[in-house]
VEXBALO-508668 format. One line per field, with one value per residue (C-alpha): residue in one letter; x, y, z. Coordinates in pm, whole numbers, always signed. Each point is the difference from the previous one (the first is absolute). Example, Ala and Ser with C-alpha at 12.3 -4.5 7.8 and 13.67 -1.06 7.14 Angstrom:
aa	c(A/S) $
px	c(+1230/+137) $
py	c(-450/+344) $
pz	c(+780/-66) $
end
This chain:
aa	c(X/X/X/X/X/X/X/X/X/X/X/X/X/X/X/X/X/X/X/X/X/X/X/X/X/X/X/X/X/X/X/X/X/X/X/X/X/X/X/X/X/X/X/X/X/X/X/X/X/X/X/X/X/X/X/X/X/X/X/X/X/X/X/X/X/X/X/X/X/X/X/X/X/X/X/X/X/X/X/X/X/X/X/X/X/X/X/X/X/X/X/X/X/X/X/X/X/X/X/X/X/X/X/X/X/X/X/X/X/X/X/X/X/X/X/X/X/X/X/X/X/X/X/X/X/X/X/X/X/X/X/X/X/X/X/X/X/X/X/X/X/X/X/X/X/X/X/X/X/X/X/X/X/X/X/X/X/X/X/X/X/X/X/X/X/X/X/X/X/X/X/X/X/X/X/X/X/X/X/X/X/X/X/X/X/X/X/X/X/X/X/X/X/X/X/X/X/X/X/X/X/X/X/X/X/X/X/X/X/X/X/X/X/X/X/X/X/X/X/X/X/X/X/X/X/X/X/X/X/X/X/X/X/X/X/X/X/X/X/X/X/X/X/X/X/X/X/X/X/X/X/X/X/X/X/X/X/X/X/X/X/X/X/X/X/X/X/X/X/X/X/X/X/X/X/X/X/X/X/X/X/X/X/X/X/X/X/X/X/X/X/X/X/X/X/X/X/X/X/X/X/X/X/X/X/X/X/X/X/X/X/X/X/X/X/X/X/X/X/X/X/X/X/X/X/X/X/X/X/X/X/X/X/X/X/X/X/X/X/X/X/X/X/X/X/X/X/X/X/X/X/X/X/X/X/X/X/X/X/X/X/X/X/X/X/X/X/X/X/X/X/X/X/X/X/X/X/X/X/X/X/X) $
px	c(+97/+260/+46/+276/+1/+142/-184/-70/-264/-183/-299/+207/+218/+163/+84/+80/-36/+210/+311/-209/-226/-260/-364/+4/-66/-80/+153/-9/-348/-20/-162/-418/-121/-334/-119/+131/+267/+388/+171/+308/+159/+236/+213/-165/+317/+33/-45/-288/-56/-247/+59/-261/+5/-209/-82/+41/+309/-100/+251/-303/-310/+73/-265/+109/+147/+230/+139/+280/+326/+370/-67/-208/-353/-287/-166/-289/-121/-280/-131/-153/-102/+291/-42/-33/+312/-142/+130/+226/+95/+138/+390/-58/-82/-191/+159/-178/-13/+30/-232/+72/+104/+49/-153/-117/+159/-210/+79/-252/-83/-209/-171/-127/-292/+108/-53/+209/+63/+274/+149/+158/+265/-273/-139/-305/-124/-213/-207/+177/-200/-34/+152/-231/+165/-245/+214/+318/+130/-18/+325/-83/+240/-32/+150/-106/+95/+260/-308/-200/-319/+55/+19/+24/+13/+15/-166/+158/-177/+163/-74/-128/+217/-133/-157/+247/+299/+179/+351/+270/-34/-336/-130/-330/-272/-216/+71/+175/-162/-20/-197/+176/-223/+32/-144/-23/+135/-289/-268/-4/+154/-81/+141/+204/+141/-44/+232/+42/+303/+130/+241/+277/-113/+342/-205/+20/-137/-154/+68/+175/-22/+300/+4/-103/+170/-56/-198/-220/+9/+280/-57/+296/-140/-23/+59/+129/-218/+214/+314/+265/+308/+225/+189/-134/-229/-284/-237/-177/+53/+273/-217/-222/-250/-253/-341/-175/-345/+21/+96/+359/+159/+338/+323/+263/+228/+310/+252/+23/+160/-89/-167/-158/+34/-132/-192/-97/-309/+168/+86/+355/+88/+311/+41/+303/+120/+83/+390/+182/-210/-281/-161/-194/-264/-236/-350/+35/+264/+276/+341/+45/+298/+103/+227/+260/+71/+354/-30/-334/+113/-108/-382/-142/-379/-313/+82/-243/+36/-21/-265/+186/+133/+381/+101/-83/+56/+45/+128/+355/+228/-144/-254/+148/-144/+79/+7/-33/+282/+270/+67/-151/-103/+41/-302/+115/-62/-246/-239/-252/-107/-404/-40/+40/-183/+102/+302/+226/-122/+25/-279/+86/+46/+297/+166/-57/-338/-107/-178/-107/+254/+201/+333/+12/+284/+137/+126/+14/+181/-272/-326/-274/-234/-342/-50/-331/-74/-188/+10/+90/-262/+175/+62/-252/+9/-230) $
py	c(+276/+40/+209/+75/-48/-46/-202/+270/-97/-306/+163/+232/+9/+270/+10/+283/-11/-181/+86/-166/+88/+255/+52/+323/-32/-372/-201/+172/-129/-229/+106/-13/-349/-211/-71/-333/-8/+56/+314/-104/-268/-203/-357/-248/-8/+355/+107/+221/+117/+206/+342/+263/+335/+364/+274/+182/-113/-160/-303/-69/-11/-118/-32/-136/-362/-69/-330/+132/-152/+29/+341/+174/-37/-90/-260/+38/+207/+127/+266/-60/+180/+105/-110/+201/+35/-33/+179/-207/+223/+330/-183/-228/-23/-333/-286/-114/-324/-121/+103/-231/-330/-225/-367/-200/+230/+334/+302/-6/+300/+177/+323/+255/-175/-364/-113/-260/+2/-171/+148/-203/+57/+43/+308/-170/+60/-271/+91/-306/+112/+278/+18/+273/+325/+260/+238/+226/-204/-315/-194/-299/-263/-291/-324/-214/-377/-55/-142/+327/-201/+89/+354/+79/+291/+232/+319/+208/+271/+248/+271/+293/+378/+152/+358/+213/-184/-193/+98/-254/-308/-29/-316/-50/-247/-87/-401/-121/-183/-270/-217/-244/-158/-250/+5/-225/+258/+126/-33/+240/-62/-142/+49/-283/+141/+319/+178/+268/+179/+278/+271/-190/-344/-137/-49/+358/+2/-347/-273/+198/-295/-2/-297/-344/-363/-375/+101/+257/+326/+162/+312/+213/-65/+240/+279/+317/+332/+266/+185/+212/-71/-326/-158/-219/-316/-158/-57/+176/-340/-249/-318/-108/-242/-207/+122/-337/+27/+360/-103/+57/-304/-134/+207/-3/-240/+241/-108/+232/+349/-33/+246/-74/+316/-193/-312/-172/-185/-302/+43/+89/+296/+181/+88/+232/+44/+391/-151/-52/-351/-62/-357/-89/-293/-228/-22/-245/+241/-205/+165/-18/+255/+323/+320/+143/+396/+12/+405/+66/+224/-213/-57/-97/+106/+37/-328/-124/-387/-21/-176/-323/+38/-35/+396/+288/+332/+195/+330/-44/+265/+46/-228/-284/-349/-282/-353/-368/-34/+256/+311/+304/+288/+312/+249/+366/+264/+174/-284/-110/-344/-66/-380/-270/+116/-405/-195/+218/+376/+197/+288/+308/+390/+177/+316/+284/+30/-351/-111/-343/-196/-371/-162/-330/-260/+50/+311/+39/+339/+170/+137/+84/+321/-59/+325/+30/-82/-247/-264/-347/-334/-275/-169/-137/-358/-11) $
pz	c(-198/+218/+316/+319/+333/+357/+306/+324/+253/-65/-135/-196/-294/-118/-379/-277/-342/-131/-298/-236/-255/+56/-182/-259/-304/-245/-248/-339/-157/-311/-290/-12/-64/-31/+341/+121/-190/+88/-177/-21/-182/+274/-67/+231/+226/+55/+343/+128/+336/+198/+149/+221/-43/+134/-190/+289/+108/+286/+113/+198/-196/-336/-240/-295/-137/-291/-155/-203/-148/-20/-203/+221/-229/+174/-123/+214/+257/+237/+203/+337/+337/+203/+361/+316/+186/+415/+280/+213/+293/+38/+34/-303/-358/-162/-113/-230/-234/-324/-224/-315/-56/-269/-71/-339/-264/+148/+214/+308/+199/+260/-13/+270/-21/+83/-315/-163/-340/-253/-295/-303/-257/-304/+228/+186/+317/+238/+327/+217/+309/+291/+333/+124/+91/+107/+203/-56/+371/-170/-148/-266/-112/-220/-90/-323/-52/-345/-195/+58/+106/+387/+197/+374/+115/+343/+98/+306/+144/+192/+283/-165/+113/+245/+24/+52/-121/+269/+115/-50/+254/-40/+36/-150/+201/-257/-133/-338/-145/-330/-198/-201/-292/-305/-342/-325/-278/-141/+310/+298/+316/+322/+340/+155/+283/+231/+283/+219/+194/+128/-120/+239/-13/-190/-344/-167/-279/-56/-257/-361/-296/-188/-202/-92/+83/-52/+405/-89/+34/+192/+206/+206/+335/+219/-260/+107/+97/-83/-148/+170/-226/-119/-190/-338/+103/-297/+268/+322/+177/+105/+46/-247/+54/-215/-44/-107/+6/+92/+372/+156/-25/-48/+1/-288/+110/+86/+242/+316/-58/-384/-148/-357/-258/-292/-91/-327/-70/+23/+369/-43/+193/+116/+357/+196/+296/+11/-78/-327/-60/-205/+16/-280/+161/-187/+169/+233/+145/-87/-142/-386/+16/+140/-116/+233/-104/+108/-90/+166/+220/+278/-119/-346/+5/-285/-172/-276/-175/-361/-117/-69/+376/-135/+64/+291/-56/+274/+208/+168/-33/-343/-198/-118/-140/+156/-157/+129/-198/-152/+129/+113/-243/+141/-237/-88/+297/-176/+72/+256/-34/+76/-127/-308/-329/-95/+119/-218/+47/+351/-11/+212/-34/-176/+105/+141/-157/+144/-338/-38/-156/-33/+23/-217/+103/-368/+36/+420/-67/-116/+140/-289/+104/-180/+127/+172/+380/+162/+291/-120/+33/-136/-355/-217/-118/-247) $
end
């Protein structure tokens, strides 16, 4: 899912809600079928991808999961518990992580609860495992490994709001703090590491996993505490670091002044500068190309690799894909770009309304509303 943002104090940063898609209502359901079994008939190459959703609206707190196609049916999907949304401070609003990811041909997401689970194209649903969340002041994230056999995950607890409600620059005393734990898919977790810190102490709000790579788990570390308004970002962090083991480790290898805004599990990740350059950077950190937006408007920002690492689309003056070779494609302004459904299709939300919708590189002109709402995971390689 993808959010916005802009750095303030180190502890701190401020984001809004980003353009993008929002959660509302789901993908129109396929017709009743036998349990286990996938509703709709599909050609093997056709590409599926997973969305969230509320039934309360709530960009928030969704609480359902979709894998749909090109048409807007839903080939599968599930209901869950919606998560708290904690109380940051009386100046800020959470920012919170992703809830869903995709590994292994499933959707995988966490409930209110902490539990794990993965749903699959033919409609079934797995316990993976449980990150325990047993308090509304408590923030979860996960990460899962592309086989599906691995999880790690990271509970943050925040101060609770005080009685009567603080005025703003309140600075509340009581610690952060996080447990970070592993688990085989299937088996419950275990704790690997523990820390403590306070409301200022530079690492907001702890380790947010965003993704997967040939080192481990990655995590946006530090992650940012709270929201006051920004532009559009994909993560609350701009280092990310591996997670091997469940322990801090290694950082992404980024040069200096390079902030990654999107990473594939291979390791290749893009990286800007806050200028008209994007550097696209294998995982050793070494250069494999880079785009120069010579109509950015002084800054291109929110960039997302396709899959096959050949292509970024991404937010200059207006979104545009860029490839390692050819030229730009500048996408109609009635669309808001939020990621690859495959190396061919740009998901993202159309007009006004801000459904959920595509752009496919065949016909770059024109934006398809599947008309329905929800926040965008990632495509589905099944």
């Amino acid at each position: 899912m993808r959010r916005c943002c802009l750095v303030v104090p180190l502890f701190v940063l401020a984001a809004c809600a980003a353009p993008g898609p929002t959660s509302a209502s789901r993908p129109s359901a396929p017709p009743a079928a036998s349990p286990g079994v996938t509703a709709t008939s599909r050609v093997p190459s056709e590409p599926l991808f997973v969305v969230l959703e509320s039934s309360s609206g709530s960009l928030l707190a969704p609480d359902t999961i979709a894998i749909a196609g090109l048409d807007g049916v839903a080939d599968a999907k599930a209901r869950f518990k919606a998560r708290s949304v904690p109380w940051v401070s009386p100046d800020l609003g959470p920012l919170l992580p992703q809830q869903a990811h995709v590994a292994a041909g499933r959707a995988y997401y966490v409930d209110g609860d902490g539990v794990v689970r993965s749903l699959g194209p033919d409609g079934s649903v797995r316990q993976e495992t449980r990150f325990p969340v047993t308090s509304g002041q408590q923030e979860v994230s996960f990460a899962v490994s592309p086989d599906g056999r691995s999880l790690v995950g990271s509970v943050v607890t925040l101060p609770s709001e005080p009685t009567p409600a603080p005025t703003p620059g309140y600075i509340p005393t009581t610690p952060i703090s996080m447990d970070v734990l592993t688990a085989t898919a299937g088996s419950a977790a275990s704790v690997a590491d523990h820390q403590t810190w306070s409301f200022q102490g530079g690492m907001g709000s702890g380790a947010q996993f965003v993704g997967w790579d040939g080192g481990g788990p990655v995590a946006t570390w530090p992650s940012g505490l709270g929201t006051q308004g920004g532009g559009p970002h994909q993560w609350n962090g701009v280092t990310l670091v591996h997670f091997a083991g469940g322990r801090p480790g290694a950082a992404v290898a980024a040069p200096a002044g390079c902030f990654p805004m999107d990473q594939l599990p291979t390791g290749v990740f893009a990286c800007g500068r806050g200028d008209p350059t994007i550097r696209v950077l294998g995982p050793d950190g070494g250069e494999v190309w880079r785009l120069t937006a010579s109509d950015a408007g002084g800054a291109v920002t929110y960039g997302f690799l396709s899959p096959d690492a050949q292509r970024v689309v991404a937010l200059g003056m207006r979104t545009t894909v860029y490839s390692r070779s050819g030229a730009p494609v500048v996408l109609p302004d009635s669309f808001f770009h939020s990621g690859w459904i495959d190396s061919q299709t740009i998901a993202g939300s159309v007009g006004t309304a801000s459904d959920f919708g595509y752009v496919a590189l065949g016909n770059p002109g024109h934006a398809v509303d599947l008309g329905f709402k929800g926040q965008f995971v990632g495509g589905l390689l099944t």
